[in-house]
VOGU-3710 file (C-alpha; in Angstrom, 3 decimals, decimal comma):
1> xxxxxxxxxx> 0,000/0,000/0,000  1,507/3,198/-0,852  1,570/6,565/0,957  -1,213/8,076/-1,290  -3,458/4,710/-1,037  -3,182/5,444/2,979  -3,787/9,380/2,426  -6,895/8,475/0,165  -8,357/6,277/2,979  -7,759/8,062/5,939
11> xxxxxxxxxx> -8,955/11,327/4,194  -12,497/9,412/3,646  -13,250/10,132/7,424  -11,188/12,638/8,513  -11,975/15,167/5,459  -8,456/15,487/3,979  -7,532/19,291/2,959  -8,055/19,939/-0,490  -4,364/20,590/-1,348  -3,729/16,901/-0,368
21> xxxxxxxxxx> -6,347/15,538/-2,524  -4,695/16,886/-5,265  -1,125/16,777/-4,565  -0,595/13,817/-2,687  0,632/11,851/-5,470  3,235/14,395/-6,090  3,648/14,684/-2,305  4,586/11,136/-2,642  7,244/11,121/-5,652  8,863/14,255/-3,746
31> xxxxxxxxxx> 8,975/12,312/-0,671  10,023/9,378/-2,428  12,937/11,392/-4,189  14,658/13,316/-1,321  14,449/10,030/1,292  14,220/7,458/-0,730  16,528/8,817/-3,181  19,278/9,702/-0,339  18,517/5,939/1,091  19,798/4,518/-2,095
41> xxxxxxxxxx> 22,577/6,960/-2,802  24,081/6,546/0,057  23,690/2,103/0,243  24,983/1,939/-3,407  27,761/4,355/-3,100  28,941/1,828/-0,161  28,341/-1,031/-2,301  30,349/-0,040/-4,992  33,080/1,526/-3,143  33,287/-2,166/-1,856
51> xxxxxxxxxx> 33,996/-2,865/-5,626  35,887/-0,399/-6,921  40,038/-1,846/-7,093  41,409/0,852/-5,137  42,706/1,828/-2,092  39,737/2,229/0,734  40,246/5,840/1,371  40,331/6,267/-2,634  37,747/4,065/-2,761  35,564/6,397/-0,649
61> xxxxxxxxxx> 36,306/9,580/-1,954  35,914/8,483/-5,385  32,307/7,135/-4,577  31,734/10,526/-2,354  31,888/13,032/-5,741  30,082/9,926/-8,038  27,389/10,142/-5,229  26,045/13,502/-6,663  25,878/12,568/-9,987  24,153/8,869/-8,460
71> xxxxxxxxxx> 21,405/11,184/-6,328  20,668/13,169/-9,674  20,296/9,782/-11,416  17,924/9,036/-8,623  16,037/11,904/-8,397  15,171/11,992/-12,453  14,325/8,550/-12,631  11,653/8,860/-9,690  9,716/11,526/-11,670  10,051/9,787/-15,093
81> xxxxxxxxxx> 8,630/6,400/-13,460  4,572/6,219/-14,545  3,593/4,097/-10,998  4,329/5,276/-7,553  4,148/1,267/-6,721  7,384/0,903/-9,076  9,281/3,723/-7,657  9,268/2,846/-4,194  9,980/-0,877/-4,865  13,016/-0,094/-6,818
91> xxxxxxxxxx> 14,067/1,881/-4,205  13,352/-1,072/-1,422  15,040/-3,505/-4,179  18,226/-1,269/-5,036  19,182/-0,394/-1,702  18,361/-4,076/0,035  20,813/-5,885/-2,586  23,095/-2,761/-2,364  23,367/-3,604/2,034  23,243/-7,399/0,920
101> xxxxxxxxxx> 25,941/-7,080/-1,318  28,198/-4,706/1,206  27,639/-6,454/3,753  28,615/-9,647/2,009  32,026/-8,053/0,973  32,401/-6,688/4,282  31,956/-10,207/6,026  34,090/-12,006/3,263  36,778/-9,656/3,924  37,643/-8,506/0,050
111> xx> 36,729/-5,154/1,279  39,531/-4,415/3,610
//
């Protein structure tokens, strides 16, 4: 259930303001953009710092300036999606194999 399914019903009884009747869904994508966005930014920048062959501290600082460029990436894609649904489960999927995936180097020790 997304944010604007849970809007729409609670707004049934509780006479939701007009403004959020008609901007909840882009409530939603700019929610879904700045948090969701950062969320994912910030889990795949990890992730592929894991990858990257170079020093750590390289490693990091390289994926710190690609980050901005990543969160733009983000950002655009969320408003050129058609379905709220898709957008936030791309999200959920992208940064749960991101922490999988660092978290697996980070056990395995190839990222030290």
């Amino acid at each position: 259930m997304t944010l604007l399914t849970s809007l729409r019903q609670r707004c049934t009884w509780l006479q939701c303001p007009p403004f959020m009747q008609r901007h909840g869904t882009l409530i939603n994508r700019i929610l879904a953009a700045a948090l969701g966005g950062y969320l994912l930014t910030n889990t795949l920048a990890v992730f592929i710092a894991f990858l990257l062959p170079l020093p750590r501290a390289h490693a990091v600082a390289v994926m710190m300036l690609a980050s901005f460029a990543l969160y733009a990436a983000v950002i655009i894609r969320v408003f050129a999606l058609h379905s709220l649904r898709r957008v936030w489960r791309e999200i959920g999927l992208l940064s749960l194999t991101s922490v999988l995936g660092s978290t697996a180097f980070h056990l395995l020790g190839n990222g030290a």
